[in-house]
C-alpha positions as CSV (number, residue, x, y, z in Angstrom):
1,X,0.0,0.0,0.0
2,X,1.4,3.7,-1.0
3,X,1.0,5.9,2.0
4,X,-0.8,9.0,2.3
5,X,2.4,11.1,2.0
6,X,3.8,9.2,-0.8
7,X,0.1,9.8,-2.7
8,X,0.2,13.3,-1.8
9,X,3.9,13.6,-3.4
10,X,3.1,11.5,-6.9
11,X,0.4,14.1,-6.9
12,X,2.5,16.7,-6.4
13,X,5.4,15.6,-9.2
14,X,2.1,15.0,-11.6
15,X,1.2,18.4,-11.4
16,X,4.3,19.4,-12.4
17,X,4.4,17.6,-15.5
18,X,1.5,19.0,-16.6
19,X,-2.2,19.8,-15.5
20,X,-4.6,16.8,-14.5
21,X,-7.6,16.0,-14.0
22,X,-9.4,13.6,-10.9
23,X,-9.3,10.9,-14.1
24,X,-6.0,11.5,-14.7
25,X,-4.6,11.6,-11.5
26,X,-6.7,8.2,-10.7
27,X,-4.7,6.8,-13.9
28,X,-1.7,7.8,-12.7
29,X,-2.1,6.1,-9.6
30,X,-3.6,3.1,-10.6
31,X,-0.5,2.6,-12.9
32,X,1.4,2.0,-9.7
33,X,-1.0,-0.3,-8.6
34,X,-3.2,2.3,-6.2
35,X,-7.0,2.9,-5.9
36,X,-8.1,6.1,-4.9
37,X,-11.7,7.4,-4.7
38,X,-12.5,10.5,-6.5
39,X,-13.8,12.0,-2.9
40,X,-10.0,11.3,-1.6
41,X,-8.5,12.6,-4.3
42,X,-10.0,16.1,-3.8
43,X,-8.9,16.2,-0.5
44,X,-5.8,15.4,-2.0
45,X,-5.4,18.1,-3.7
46,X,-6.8,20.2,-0.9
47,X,-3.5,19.1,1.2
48,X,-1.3,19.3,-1.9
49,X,-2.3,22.8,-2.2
50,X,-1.5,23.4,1.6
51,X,1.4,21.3,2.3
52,X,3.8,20.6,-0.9
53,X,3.7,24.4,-2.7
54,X,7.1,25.9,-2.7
55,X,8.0,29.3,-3.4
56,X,6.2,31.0,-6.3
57,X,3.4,28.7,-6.5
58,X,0.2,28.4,-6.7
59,X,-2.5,25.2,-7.3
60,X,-5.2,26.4,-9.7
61,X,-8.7,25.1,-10.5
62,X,-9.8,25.8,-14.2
63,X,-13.3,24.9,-15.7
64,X,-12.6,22.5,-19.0
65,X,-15.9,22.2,-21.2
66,X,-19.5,20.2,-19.9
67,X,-18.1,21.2,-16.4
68,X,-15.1,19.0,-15.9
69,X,-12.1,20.2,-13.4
70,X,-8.4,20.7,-14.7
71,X,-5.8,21.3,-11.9
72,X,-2.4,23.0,-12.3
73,X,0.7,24.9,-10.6
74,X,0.9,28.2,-11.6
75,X,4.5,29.1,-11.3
76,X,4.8,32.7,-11.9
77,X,7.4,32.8,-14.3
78,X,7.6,35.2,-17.1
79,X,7.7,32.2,-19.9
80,X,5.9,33.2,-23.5
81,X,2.1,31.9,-23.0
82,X,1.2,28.7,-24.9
83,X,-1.7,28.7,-27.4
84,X,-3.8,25.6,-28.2
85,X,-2.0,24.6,-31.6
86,X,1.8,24.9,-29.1
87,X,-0.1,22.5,-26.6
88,X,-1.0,19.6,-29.3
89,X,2.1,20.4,-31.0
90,X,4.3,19.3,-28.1
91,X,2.2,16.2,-27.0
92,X,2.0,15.5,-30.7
93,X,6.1,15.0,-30.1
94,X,5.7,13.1,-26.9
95,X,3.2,10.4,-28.8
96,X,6.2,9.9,-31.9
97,X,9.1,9.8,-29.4
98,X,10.3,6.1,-30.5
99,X,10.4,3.7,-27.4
100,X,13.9,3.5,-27.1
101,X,14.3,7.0,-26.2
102,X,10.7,7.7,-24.2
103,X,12.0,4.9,-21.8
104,X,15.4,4.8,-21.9
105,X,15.9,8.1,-21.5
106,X,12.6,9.1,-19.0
107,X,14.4,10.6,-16.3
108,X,15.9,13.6,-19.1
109,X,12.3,13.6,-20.6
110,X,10.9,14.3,-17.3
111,X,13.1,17.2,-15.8
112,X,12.0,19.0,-20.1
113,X,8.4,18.1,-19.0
114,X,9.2,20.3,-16.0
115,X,10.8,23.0,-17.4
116,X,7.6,22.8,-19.9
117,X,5.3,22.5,-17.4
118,X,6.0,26.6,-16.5
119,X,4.8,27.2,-19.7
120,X,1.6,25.2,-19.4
121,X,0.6,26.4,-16.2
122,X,0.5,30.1,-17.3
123,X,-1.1,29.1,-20.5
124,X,-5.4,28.9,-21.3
125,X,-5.1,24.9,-20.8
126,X,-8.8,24.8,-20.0
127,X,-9.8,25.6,-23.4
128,X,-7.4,22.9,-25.0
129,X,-9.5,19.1,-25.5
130,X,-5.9,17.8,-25.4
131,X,-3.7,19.1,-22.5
132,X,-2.9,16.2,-20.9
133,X,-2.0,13.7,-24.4
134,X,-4.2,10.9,-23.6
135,X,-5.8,11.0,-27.3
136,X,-2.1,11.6,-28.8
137,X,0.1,8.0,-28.7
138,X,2.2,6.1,-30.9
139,X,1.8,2.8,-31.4
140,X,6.0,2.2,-31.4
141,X,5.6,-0.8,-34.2
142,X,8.6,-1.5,-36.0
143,X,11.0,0.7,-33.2
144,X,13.7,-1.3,-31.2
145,X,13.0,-0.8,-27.3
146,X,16.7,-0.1,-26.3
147,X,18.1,-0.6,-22.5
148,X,20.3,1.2,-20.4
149,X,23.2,0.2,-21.8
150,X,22.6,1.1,-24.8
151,X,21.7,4.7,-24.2
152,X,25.5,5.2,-22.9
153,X,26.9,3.6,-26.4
154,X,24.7,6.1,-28.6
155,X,26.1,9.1,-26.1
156,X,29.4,8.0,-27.0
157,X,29.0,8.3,-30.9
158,X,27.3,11.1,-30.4
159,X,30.0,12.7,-28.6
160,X,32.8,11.2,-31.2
161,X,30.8,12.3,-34.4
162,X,30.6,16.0,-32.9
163,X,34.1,16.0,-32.1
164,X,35.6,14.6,-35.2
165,X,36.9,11.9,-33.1
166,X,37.8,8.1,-34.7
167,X,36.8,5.1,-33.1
168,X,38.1,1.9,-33.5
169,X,35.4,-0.9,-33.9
170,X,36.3,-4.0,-32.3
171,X,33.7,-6.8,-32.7
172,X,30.1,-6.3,-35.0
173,X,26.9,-8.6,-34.4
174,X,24.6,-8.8,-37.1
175,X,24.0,-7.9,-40.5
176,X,20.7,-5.3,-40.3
177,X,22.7,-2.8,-43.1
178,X,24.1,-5.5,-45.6
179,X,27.9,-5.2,-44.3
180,X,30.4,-5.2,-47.0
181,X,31.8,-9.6,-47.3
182,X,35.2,-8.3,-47.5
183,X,35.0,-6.4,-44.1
184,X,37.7,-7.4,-42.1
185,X,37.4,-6.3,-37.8
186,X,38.7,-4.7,-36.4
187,X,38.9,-1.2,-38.7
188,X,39.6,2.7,-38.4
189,X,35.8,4.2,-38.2
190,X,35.7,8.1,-38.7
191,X,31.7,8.9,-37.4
192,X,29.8,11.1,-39.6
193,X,26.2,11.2,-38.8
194,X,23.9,9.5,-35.9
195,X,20.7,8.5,-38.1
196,X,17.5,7.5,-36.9
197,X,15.7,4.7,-39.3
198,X,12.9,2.4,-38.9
199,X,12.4,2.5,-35.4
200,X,16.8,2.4,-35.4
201,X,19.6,4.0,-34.6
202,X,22.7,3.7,-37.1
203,X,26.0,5.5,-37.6
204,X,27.1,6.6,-41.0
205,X,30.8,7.1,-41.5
206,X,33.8,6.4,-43.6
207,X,36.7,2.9,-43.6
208,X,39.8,5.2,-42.3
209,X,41.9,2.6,-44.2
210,X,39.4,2.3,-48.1
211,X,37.7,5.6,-48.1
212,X,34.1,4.0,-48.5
213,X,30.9,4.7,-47.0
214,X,30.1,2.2,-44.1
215,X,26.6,1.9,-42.0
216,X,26.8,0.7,-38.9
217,X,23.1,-0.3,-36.6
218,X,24.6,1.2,-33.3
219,X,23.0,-1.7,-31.6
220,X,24.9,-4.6,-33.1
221,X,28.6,-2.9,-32.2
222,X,29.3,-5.0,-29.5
223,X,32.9,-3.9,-29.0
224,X,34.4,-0.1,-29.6
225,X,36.9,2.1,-28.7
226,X,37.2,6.0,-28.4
227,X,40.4,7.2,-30.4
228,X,42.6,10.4,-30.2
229,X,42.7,10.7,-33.4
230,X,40.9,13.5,-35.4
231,X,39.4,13.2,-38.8
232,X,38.8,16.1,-41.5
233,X,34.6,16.7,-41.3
234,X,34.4,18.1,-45.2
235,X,36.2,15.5,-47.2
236,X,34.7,12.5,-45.2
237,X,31.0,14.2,-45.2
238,X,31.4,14.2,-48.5
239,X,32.0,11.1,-49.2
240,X,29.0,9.9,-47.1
241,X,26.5,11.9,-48.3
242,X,27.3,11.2,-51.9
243,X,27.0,7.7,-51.2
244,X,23.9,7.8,-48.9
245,X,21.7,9.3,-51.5
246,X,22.2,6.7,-53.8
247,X,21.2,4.2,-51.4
248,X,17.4,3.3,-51.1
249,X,17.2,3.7,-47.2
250,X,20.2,2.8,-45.2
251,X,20.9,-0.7,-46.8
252,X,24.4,-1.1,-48.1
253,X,23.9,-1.3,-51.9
254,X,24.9,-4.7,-53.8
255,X,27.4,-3.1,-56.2
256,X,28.4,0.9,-57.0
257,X,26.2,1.3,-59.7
258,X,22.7,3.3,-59.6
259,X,20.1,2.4,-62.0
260,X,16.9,3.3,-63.6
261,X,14.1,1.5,-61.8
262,X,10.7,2.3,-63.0
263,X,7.8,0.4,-60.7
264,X,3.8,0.1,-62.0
265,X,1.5,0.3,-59.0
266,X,-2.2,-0.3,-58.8
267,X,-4.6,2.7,-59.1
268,X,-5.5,2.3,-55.6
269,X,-1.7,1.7,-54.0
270,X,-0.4,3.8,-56.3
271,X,-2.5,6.7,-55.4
272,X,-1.7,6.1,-51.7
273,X,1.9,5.5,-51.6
274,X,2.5,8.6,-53.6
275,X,1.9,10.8,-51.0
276,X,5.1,9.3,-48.9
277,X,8.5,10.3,-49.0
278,X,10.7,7.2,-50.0
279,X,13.8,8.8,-52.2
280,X,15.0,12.1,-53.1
281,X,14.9,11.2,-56.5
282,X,11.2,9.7,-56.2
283,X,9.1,11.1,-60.0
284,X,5.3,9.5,-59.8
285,X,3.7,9.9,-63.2
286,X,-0.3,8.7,-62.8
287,X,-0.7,6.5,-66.1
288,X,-4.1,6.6,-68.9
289,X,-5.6,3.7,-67.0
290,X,-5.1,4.9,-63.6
291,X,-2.0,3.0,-62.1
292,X,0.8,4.8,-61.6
293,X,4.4,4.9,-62.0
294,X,7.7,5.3,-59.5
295,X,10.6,6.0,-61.1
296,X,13.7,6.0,-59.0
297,X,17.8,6.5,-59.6
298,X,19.1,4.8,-57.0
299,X,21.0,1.3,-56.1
300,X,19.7,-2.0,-55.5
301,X,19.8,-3.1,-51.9
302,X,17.9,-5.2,-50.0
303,X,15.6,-2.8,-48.2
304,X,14.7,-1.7,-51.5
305,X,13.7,-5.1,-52.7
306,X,11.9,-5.6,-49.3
307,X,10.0,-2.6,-49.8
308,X,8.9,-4.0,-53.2
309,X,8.0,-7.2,-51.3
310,X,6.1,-5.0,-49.0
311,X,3.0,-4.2,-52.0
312,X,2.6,-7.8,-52.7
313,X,0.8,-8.0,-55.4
314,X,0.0,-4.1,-56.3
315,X,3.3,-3.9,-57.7
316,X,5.4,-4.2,-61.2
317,X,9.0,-4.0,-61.8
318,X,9.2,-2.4,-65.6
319,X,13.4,-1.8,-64.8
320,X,16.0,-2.6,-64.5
321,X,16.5,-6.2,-65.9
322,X,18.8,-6.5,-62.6
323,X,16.2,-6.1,-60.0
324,X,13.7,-8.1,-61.9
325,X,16.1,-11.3,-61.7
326,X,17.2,-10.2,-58.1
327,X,13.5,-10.4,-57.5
328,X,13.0,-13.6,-59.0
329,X,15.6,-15.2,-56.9
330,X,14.5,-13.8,-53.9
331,X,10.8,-15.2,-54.5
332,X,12.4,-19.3,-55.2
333,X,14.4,-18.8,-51.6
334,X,11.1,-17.7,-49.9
335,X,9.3,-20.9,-51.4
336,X,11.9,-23.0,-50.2
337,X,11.8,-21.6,-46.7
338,X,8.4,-22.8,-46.2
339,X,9.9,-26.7,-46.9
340,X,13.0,-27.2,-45.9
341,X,14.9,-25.9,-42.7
342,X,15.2,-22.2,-42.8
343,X,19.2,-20.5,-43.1
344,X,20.6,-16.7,-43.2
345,X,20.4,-15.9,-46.7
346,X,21.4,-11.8,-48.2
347,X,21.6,-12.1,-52.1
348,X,22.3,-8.3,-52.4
349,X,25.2,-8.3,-50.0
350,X,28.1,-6.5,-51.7
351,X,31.7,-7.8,-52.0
């Protein structure tokens, strides 16, 4: 059982957060596995307003439409007002934070919610429907829940791709960016740019030793180490951004070449999928019957023929001859799956 004092302080560090209402708070609480009356919970609020106030504040009771309560600590502070459209614009954010930074980094989110809260509590939150978020959340599919551990990692590449600084990768588990066959570990990493992808983190960077472009999911570099070596930003940039934009996604390509590839969607896919941003070089042309058409100058990966995979059936590969018998292949290995004992299999993986 949470005691009283205990109650009275969740209530407290809720308020601060952002204003609530008796339904709220009683969420709140029964996340932690406590059942408050709604009677209780005003006197709650009652001794919160008495007891936990510091300096400078002040508990408030606004009127929210059809009569319902919304309570708040007004801080005093001389922070801009917020107006409705600020309000669902920063919960907006807090519903499409991906899971791997919502809870592994909930203690920093918090003390912003705090410093946010200032702003709320001197704003008109009683004529906002959505100032508390509970109609605004992200169902986190496809997003990698990452620990602890591996917030520190990401810090640390952070850090190094600010500061110019080369690390040294030691030891690599996995293949989630196509790795290059002839990749040999450990190698002289210069980090470029921290990207976030499909619910992912990855590092973009250059092979001190080759010059080429390299990928890395931050998640599957099991062993690193920081350098004291400094790398020259422009000339490596460069380099990766040249090659990133002939990649479709983050997948290392299958050779060095960039092709033509014209796709034939369905009228109805077609006219859906258009709207999306895929590739800076995406053209759709709608055709006389109503389909339409994706053209594309970019390489062949393996995320780009997974995205093909993705339409099923709604989809036509006109060019290149390439992807066509890439495609093929892919489809006889999928068959065979289904019969015979299933092995690691990446047909695009480049030498």
């Amino acid at each position: 059982m949470m005691k009283q004092l205990d109650r009275l302080k969740h209530i407290y560090l809720e308020l601060n957060v952002a204003p609530q209402t008796i339904e709220s708070l009683q969420g709140s609480l029964k996340s932690l596995a406590v059942s408050v009356s709604k009677r209780q919970l005003y006197r709650d609020l009652n001794d919160v307003g008495i007891y936990f106030l510091k300096e400078g504040e002040r508990l408030e009771q606004r009127s929210l439409e059809h009569n319902r309560k919304v309570w708040l600590i007004n801080k005093y502070t001389d922070a801009i007002p917020l107006d409705n459209f600020d309000i669902d614009t920063y919960f907006l954010g807090k519903a499409t934070l991906p899971i791997g930074i919502s809870k592994g980094r909930s203690a920093s989110i918090q003390k912003i919610q705090s410093l946010l809260a200032s702003h709320l509590s001197n704003s008109r939150v009683e004529h906002n429907a959505n100032w508390d978020g509970n109609t605004l959340i992200g169902t986190n599919f496809y997003e990698f829940a990452y620990g602890e551990e591996f917030q520190g990692k990401l810090n640390e590449f952070i850090w190094a791709s600010s500061n110019r600084r080369s690390m040294e990768i030691i030891s690599y588990d996995g293949d989630a960016v196509s790795l290059y066959q002839s990749l040999q570990f450990p190698f002289k990493f210069n980090p470029v740019k921290i990207i976030y992808h499909r619910g992912c983190f990855y590092v973009a960077g250059t092979i001190e030793a080759t010059r080429q472009c390299i990928v890395l999911d931050v998640y599957q570099i099991i062993s690193h180490r920081l350098t004291n070596d400094k790398f020259p930003v422009k000339k490596h940039l460069a380099i990766v951004e040249h090659n990133l934009k002939n990649r479709f996604g983050l997948t290392n390509n299958s050779d060095e070449k960039s092709y033509g590839i014209v796709l034939e969607f369905n009228a109805f896919t077609g006219n859906y999928i258009r709207n999306f941003f895929w590739h800076h070089s995406q053209e759709f042309e709608e055709l006389p019957g109503g389909n339409w058409k994706l053209t594309l100058h970019c390489g062949i990966n393996r995320e780009l023929l997974s995205w093909i995979y993705q339409w099923m059936a709604d989809v036509k590969i006109h060019e290149p001859s390439l992807l066509k018998d890439i495609y093929a292949q892919q489809l006889k290995l999928i068959r065979k799956a289904q019969h015979h004992d299933l092995f690691y299999s990446n047909i695009t993986q480049p030498k």
